[in-house]
Predicted model as a PDB file, atoms N, CA, C, CB and O in Angstrom, pLDDT in the B-factor column:
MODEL        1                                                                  
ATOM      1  N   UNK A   1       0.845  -1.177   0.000  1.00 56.00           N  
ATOM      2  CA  UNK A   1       0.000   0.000   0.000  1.00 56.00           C  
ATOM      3  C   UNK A   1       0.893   1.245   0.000  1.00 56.00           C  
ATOM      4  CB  UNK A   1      -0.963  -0.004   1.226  1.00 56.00           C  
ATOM      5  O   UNK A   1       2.031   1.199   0.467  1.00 56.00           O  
ATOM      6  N   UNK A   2       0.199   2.716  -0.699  1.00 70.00           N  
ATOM      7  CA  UNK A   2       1.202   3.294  -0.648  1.00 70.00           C  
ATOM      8  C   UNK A   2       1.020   4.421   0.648  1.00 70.00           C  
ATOM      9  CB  UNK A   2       1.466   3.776  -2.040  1.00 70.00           C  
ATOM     10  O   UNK A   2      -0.036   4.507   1.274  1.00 70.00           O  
ATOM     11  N   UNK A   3       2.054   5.142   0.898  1.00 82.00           N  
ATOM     12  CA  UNK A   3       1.906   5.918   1.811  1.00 82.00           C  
ATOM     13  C   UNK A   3       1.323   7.411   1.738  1.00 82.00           C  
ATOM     14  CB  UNK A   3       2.965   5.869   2.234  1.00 82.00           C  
ATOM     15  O   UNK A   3       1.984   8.043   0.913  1.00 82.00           O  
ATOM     16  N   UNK A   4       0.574   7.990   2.167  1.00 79.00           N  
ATOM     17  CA  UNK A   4      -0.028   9.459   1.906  1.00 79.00           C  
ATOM     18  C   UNK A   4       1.372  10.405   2.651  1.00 79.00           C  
ATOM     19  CB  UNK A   4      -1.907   9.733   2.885  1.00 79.00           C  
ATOM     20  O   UNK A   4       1.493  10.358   3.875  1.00 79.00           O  
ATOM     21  N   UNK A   5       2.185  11.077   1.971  1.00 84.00           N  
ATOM     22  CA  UNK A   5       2.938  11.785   2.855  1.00 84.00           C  
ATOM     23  C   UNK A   5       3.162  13.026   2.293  1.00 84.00           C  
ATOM     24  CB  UNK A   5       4.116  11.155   3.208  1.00 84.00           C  
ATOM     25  O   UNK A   5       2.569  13.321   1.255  1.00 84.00           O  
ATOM     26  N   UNK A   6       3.876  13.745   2.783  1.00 85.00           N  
ATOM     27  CA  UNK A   6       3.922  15.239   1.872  1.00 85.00           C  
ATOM     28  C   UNK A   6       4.038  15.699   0.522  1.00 85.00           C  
ATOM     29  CB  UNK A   6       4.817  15.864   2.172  1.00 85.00           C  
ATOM     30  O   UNK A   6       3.625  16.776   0.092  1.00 85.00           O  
ATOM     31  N   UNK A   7       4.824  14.508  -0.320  1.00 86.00           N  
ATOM     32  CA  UNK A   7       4.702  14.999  -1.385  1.00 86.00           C  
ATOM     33  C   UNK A   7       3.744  14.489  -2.131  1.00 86.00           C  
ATOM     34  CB  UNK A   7       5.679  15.012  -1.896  1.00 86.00           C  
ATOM     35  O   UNK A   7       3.835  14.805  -3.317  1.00 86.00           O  
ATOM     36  N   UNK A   8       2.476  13.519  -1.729  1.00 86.00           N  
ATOM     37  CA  UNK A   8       1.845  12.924  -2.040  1.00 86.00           C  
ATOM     38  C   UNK A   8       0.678  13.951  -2.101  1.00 86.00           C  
ATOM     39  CB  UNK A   8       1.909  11.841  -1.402  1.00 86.00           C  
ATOM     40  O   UNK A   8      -0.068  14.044  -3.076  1.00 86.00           O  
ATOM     41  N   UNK A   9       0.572  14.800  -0.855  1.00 84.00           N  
ATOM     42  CA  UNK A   9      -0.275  15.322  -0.827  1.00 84.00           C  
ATOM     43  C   UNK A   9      -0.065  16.685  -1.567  1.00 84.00           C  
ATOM     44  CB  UNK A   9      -0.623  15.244   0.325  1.00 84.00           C  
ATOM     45  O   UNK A   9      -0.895  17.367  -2.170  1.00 84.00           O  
ATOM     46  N   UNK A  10       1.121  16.873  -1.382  1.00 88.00           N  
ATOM     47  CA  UNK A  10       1.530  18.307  -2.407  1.00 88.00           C  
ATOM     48  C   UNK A  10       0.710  18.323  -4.007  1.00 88.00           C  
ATOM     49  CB  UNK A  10       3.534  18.240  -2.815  1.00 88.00           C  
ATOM     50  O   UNK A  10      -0.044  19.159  -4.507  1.00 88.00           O  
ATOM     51  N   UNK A  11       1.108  17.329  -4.395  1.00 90.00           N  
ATOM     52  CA  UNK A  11       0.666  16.832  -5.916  1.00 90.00           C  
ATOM     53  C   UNK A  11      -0.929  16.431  -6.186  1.00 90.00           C  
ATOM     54  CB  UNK A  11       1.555  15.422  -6.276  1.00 90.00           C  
ATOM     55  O   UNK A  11      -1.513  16.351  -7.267  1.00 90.00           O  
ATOM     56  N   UNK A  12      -1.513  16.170  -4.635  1.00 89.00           N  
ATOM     57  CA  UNK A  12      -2.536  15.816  -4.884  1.00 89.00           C  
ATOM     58  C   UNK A  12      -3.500  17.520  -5.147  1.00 89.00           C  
ATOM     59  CB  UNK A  12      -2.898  14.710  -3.667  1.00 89.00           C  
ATOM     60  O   UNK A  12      -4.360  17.824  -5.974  1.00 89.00           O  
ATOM     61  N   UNK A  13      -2.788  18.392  -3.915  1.00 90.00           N  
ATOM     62  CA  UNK A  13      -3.010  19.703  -4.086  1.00 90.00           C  
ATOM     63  C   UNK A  13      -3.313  20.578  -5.478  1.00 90.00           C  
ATOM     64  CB  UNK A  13      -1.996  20.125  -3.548  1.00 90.00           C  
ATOM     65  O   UNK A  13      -4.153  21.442  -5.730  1.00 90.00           O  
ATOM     66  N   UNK A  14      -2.025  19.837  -6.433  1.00 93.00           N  
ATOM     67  CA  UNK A  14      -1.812  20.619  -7.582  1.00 93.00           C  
ATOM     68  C   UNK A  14      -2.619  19.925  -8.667  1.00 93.00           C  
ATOM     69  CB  UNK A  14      -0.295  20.762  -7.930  1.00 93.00           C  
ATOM     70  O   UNK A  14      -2.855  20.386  -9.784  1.00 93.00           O  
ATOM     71  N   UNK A  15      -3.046  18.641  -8.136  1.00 94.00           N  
ATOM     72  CA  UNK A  15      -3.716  18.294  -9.406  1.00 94.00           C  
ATOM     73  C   UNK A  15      -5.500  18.537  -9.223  1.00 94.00           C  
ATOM     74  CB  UNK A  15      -3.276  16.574  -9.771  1.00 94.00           C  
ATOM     75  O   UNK A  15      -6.371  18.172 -10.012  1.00 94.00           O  
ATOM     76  N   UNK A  16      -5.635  19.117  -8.191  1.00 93.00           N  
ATOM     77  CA  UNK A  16      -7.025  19.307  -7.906  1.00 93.00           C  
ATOM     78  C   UNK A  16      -7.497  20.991  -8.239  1.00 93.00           C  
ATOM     79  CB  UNK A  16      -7.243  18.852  -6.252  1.00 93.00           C  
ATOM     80  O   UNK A  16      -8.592  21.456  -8.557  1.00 93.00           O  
ATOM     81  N   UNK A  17      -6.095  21.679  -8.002  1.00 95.00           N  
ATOM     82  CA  UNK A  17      -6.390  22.612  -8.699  1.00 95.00           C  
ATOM     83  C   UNK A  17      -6.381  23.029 -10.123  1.00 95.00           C  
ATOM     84  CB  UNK A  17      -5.957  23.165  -8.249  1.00 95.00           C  
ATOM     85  O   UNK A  17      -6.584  24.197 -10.455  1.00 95.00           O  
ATOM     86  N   UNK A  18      -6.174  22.192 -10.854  1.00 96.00           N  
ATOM     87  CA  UNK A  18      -6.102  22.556 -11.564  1.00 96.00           C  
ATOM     88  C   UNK A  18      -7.633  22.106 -12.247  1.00 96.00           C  
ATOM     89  CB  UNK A  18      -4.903  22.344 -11.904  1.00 96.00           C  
ATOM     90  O   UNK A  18      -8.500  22.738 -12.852  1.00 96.00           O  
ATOM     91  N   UNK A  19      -7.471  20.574 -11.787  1.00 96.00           N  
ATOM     92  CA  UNK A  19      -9.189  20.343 -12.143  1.00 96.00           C  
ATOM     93  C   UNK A  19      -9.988  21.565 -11.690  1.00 96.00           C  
ATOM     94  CB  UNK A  19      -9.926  18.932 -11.258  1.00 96.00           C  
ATOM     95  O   UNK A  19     -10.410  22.117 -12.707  1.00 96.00           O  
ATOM     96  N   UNK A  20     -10.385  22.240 -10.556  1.00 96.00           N  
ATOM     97  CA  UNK A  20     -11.445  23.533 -10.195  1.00 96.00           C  
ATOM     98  C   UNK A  20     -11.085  24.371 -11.328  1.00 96.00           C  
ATOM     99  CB  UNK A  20     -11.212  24.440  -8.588  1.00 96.00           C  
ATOM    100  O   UNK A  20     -11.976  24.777 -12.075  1.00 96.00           O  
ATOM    101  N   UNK A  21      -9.628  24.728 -11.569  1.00 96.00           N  
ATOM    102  CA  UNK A  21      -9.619  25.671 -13.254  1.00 96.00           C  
ATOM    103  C   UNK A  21      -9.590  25.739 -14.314  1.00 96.00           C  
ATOM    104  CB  UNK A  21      -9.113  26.193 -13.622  1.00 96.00           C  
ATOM    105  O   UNK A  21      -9.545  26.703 -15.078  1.00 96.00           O  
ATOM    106  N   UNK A  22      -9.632  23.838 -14.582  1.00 97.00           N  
ATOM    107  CA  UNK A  22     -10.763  23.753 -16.019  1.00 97.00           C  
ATOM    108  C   UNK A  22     -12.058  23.582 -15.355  1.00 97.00           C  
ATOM    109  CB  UNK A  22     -10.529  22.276 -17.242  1.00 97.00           C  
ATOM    110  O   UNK A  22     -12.955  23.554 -16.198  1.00 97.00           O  
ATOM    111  N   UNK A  23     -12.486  23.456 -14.152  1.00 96.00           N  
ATOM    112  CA  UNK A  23     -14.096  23.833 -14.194  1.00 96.00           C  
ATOM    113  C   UNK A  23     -14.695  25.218 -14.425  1.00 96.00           C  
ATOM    114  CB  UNK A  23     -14.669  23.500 -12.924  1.00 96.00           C  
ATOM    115  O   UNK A  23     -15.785  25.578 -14.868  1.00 96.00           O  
ATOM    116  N   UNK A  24     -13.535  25.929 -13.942  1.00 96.00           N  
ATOM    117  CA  UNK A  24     -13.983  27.397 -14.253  1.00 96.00           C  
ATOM    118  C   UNK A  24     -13.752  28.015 -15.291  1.00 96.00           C  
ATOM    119  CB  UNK A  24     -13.586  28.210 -13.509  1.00 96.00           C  
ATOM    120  O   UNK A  24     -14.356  29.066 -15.502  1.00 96.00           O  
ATOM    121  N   UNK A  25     -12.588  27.396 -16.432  1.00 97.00           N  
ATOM    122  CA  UNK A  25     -12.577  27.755 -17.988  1.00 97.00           C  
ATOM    123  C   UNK A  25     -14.263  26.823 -18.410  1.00 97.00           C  
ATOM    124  CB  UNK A  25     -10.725  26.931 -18.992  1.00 97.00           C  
ATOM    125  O   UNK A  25     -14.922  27.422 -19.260  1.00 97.00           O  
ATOM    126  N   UNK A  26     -14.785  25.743 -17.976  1.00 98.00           N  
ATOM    127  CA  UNK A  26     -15.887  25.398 -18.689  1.00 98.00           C  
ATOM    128  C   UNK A  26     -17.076  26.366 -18.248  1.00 98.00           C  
ATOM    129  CB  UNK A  26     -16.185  23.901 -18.472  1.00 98.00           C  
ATOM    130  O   UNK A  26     -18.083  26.657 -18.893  1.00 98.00           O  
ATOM    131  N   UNK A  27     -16.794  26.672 -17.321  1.00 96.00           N  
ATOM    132  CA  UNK A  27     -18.168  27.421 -16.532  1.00 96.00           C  
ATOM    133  C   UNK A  27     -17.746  29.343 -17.567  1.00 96.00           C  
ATOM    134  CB  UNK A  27     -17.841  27.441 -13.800  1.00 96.00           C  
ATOM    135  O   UNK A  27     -18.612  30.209 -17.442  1.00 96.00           O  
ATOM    136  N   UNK A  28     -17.137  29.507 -17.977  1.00 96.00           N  
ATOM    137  CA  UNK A  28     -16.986  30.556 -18.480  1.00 96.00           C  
ATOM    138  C   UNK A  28     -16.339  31.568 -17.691  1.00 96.00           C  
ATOM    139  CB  UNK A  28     -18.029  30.862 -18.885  1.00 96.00           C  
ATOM    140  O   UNK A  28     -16.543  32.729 -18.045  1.00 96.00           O  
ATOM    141  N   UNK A  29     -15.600  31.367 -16.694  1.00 96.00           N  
ATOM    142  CA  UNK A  29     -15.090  32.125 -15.490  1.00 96.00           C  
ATOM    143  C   UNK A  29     -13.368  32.314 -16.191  1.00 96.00           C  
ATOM    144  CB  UNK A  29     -15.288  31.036 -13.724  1.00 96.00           C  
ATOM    145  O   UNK A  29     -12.554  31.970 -15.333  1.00 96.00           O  
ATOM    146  N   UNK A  30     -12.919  32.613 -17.057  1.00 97.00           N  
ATOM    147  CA  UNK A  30     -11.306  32.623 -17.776  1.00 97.00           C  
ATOM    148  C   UNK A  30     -10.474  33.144 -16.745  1.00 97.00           C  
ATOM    149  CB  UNK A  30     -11.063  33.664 -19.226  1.00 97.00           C  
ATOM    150  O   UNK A  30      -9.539  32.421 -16.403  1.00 97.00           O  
ATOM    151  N   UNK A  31     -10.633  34.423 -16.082  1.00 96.00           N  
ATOM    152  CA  UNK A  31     -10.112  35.120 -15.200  1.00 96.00           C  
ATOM    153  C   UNK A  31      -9.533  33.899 -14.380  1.00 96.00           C  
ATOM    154  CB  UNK A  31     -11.089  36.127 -14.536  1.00 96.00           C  
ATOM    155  O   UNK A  31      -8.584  33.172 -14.670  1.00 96.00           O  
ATOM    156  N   UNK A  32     -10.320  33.875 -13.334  1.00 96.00           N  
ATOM    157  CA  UNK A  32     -10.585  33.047 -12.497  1.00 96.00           C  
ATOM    158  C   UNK A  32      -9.975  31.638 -13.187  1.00 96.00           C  
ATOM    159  CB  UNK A  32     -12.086  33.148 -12.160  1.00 96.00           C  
ATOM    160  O   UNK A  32      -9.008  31.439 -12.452  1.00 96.00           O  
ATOM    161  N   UNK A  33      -9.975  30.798 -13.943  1.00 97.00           N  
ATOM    162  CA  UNK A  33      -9.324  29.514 -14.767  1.00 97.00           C  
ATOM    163  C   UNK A  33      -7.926  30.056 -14.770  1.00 97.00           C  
ATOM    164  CB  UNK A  33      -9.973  29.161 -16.486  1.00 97.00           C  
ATOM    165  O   UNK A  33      -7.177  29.093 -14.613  1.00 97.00           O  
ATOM    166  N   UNK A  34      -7.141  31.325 -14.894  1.00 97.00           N  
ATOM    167  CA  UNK A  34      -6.298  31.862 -15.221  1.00 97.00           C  
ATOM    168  C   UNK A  34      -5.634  31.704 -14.267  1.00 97.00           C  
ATOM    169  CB  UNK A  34      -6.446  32.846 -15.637  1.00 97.00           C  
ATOM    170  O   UNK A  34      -4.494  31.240 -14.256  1.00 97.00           O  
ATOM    171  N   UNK A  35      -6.142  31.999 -13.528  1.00 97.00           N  
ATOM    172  CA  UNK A  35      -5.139  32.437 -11.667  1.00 97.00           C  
ATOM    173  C   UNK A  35      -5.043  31.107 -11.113  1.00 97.00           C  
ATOM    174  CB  UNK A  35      -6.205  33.625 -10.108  1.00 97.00           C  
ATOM    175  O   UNK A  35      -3.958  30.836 -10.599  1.00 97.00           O  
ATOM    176  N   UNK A  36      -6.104  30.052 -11.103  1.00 97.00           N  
ATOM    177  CA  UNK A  36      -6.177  29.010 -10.640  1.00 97.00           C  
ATOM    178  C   UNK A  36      -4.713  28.135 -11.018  1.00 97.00           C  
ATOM    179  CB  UNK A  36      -7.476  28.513 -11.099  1.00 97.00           C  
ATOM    180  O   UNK A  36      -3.949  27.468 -10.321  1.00 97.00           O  
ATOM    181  N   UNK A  37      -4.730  28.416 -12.155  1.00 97.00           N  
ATOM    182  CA  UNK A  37      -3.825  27.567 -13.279  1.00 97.00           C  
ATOM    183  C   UNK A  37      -2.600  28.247 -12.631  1.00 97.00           C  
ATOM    184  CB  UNK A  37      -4.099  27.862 -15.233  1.00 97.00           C  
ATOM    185  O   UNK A  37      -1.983  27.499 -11.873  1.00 97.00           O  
ATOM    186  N   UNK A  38      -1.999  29.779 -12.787  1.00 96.00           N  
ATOM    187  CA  UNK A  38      -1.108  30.241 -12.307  1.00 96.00           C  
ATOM    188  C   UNK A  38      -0.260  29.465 -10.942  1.00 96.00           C  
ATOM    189  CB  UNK A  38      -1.645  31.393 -12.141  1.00 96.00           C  
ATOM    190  O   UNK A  38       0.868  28.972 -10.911  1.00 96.00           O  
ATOM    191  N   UNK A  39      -1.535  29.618  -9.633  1.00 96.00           N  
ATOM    192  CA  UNK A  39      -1.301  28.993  -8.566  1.00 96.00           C  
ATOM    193  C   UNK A  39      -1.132  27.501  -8.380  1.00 96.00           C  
ATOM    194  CB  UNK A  39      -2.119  29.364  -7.919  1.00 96.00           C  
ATOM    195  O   UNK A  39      -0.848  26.987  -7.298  1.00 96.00           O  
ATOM    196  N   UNK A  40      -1.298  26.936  -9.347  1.00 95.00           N  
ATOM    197  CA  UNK A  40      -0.826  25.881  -9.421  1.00 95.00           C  
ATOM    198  C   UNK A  40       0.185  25.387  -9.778  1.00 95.00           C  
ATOM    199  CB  UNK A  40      -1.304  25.494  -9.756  1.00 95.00           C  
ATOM    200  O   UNK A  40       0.622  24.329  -9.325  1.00 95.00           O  
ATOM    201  N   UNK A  41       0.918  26.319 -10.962  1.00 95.00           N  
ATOM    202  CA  UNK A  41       1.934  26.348 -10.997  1.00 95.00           C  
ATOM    203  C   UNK A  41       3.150  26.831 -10.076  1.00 95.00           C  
ATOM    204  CB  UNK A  41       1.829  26.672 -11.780  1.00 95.00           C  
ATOM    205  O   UNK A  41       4.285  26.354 -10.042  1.00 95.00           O  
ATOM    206  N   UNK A  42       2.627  27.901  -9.338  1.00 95.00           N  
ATOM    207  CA  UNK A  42       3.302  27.879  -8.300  1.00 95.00           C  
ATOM    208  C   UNK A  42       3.632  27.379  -6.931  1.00 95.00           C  
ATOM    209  CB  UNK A  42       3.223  28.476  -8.258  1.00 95.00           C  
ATOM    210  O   UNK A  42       4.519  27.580  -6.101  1.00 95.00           O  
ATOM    211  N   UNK A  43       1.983  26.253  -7.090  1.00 92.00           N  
ATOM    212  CA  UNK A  43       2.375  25.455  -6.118  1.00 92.00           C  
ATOM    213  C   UNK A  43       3.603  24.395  -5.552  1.00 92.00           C  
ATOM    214  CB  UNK A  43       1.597  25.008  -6.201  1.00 92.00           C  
ATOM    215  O   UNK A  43       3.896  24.034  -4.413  1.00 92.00           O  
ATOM    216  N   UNK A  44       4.273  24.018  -7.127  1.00 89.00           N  
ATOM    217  CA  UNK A  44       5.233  23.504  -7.131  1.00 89.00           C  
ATOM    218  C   UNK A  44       6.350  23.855  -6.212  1.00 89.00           C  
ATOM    219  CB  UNK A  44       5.450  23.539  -8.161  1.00 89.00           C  
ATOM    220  O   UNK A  44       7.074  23.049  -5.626  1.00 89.00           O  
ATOM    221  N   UNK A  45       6.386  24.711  -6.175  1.00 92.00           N  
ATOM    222  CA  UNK A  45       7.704  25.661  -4.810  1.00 92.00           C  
ATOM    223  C   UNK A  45       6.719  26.926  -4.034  1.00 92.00           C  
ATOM    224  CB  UNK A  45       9.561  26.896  -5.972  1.00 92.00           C  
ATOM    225  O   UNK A  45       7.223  28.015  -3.759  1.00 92.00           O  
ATOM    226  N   UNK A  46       5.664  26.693  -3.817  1.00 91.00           N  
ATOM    227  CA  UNK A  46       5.199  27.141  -2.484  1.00 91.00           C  
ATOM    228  C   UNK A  46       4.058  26.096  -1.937  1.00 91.00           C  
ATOM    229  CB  UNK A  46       4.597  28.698  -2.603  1.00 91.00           C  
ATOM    230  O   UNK A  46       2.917  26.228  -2.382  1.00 91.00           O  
ATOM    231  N   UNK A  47       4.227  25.465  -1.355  1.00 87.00           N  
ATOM    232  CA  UNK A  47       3.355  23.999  -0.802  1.00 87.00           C  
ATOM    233  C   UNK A  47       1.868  24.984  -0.260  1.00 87.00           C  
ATOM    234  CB  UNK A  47       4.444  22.836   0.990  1.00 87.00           C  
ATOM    235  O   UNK A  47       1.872  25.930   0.528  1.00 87.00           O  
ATOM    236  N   UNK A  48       0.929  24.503  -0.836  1.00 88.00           N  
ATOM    237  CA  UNK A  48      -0.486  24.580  -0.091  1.00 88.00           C  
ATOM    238  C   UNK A  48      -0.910  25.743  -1.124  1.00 88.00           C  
ATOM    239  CB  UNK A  48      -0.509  25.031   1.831  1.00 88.00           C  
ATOM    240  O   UNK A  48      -2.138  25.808  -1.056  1.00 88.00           O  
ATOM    241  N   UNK A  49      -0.430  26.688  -2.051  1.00 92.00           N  
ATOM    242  CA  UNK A  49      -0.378  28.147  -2.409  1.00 92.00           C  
ATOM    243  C   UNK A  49      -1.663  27.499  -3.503  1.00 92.00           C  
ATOM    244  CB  UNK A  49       1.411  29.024  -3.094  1.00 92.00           C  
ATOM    245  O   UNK A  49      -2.578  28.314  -3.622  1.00 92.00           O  
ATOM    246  N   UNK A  50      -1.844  26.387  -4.185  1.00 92.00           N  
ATOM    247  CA  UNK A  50      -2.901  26.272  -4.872  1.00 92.00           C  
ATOM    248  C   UNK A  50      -4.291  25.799  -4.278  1.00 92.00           C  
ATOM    249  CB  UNK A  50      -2.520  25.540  -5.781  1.00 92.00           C  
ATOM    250  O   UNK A  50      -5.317  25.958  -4.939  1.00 92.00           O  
ATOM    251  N   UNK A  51      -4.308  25.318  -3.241  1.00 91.00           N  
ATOM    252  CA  UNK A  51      -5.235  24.672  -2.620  1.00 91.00           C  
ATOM    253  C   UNK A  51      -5.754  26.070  -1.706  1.00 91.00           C  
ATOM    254  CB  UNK A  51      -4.632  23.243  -1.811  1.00 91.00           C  
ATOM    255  O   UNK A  51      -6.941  26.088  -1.379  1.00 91.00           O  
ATOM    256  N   UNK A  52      -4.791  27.335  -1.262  1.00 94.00           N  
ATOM    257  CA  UNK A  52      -5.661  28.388  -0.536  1.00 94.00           C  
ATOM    258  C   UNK A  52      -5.892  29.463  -1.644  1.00 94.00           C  
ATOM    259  CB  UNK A  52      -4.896  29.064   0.878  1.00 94.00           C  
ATOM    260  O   UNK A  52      -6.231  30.586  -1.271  1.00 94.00           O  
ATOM    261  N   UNK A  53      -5.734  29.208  -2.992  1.00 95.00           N  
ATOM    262  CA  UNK A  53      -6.012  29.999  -4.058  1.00 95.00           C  
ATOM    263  C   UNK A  53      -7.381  29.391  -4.618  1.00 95.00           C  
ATOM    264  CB  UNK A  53      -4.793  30.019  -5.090  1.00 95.00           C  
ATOM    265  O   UNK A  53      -7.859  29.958  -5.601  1.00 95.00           O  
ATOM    266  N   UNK A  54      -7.825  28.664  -4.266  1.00 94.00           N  
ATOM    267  CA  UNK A  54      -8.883  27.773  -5.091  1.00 94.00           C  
ATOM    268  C   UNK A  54      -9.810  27.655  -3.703  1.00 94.00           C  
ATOM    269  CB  UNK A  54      -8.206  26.028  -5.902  1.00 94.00           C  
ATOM    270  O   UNK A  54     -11.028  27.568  -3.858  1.00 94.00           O  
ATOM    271  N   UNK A  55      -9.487  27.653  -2.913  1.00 94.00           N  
ATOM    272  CA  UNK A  55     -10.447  28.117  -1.517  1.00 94.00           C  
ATOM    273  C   UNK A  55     -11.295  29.843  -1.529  1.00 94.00           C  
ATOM    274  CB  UNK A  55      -9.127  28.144   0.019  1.00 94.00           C  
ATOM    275  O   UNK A  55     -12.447  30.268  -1.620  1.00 94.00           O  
ATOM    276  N   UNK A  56      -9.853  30.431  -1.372  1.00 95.00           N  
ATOM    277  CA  UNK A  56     -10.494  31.747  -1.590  1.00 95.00           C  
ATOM    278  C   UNK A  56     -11.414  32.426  -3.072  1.00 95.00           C  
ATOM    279  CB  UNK A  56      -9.311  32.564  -1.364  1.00 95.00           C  
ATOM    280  O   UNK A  56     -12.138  33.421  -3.036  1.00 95.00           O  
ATOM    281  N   UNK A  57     -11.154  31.649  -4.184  1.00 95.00           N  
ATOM    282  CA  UNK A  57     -11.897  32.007  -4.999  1.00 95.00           C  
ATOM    283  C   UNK A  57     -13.474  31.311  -5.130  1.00 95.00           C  
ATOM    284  CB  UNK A  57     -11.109  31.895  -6.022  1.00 95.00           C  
ATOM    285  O   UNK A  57     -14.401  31.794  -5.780  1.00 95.00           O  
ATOM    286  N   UNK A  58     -13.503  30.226  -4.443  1.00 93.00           N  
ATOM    287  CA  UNK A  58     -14.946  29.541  -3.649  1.00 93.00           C  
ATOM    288  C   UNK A  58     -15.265  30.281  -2.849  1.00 93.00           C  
ATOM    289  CB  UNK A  58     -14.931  28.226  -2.879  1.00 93.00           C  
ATOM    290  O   UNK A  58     -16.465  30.095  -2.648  1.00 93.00           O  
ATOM    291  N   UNK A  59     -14.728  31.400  -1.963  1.00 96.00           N  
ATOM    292  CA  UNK A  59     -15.514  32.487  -0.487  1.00 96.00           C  
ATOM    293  C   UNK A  59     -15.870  33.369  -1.812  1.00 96.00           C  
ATOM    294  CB  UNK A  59     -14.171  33.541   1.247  1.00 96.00           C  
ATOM    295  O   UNK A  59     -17.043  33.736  -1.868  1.00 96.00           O  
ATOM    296  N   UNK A  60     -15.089  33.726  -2.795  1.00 94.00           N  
ATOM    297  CA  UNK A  60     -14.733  35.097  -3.622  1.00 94.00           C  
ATOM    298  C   UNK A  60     -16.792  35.468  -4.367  1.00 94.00           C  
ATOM    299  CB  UNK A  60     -13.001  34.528  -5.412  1.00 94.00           C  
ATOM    300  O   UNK A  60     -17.620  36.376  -4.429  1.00 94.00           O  
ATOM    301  N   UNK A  61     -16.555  33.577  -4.859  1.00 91.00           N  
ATOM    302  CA  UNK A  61     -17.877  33.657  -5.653  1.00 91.00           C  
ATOM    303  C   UNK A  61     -19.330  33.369  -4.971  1.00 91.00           C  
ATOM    304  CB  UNK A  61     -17.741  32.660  -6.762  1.00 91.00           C  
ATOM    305  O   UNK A  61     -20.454  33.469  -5.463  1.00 91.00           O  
ATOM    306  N   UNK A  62     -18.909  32.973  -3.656  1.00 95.00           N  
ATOM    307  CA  UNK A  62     -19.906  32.669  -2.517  1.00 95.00           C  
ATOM    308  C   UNK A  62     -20.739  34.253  -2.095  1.00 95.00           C  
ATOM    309  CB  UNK A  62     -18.896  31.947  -1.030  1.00 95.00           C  
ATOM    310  O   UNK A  62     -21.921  34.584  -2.190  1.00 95.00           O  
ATOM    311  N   UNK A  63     -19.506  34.999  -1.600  1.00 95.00           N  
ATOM    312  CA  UNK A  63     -19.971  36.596  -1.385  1.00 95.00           C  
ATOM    313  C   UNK A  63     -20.552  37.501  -2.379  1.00 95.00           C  
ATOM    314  CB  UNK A  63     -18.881  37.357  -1.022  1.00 95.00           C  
ATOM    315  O   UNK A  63     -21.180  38.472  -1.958  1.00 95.00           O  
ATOM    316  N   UNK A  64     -20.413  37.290  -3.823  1.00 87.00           N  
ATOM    317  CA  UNK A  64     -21.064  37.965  -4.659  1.00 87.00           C  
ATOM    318  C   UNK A  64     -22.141  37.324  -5.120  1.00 87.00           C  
ATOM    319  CB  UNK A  64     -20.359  38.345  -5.551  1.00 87.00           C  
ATOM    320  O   UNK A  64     -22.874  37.866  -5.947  1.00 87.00           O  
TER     321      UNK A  64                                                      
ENDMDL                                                                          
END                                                                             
C-alpha cells in the first residue's frame, strides 16, 4: 500500500487545482481559470499556495 505523505499530498493539491480551473474555464469564469492555473503552478515551490487559491476564490464567488 502506498503511503499518503507530503509529497503525495503536495501533488494531490496541484492536481485538484487545476481540475477547479478547467471547471472554471468550462463554466466561463477565464479570469478566475487563469489564476487558478497560475497557482498551481506555483504550487510547485510554495506547498499549499494552490489549494488556498482555489479556496479563496470559492468564499470570492460565494460573497457575490
Amino acid at each position: 500500500m502506498t503511503q499518503f505523505d507530503r509529497r503525495t499530498a503536495s501533488k494531490l493539491s496541484i492536481v485538484t487545482t487545476v481540475v477547479d480551473a478547467a471547471m472554471a474555464f468550462a463554466r466561463g469564469r477565464r479570469k478566475e481559470a487563469l489564476v487558478l492555473l497560475g497557482a498551481a503552478a506555483l504550487s510547485t515551490r510554495v506547498p499549499g499556495l494552490g489549494t488556498a487559491v482555489s479556496l479563496l476564490s470559492r468564499v470570492v464567488r460565494r460573497v457575490r
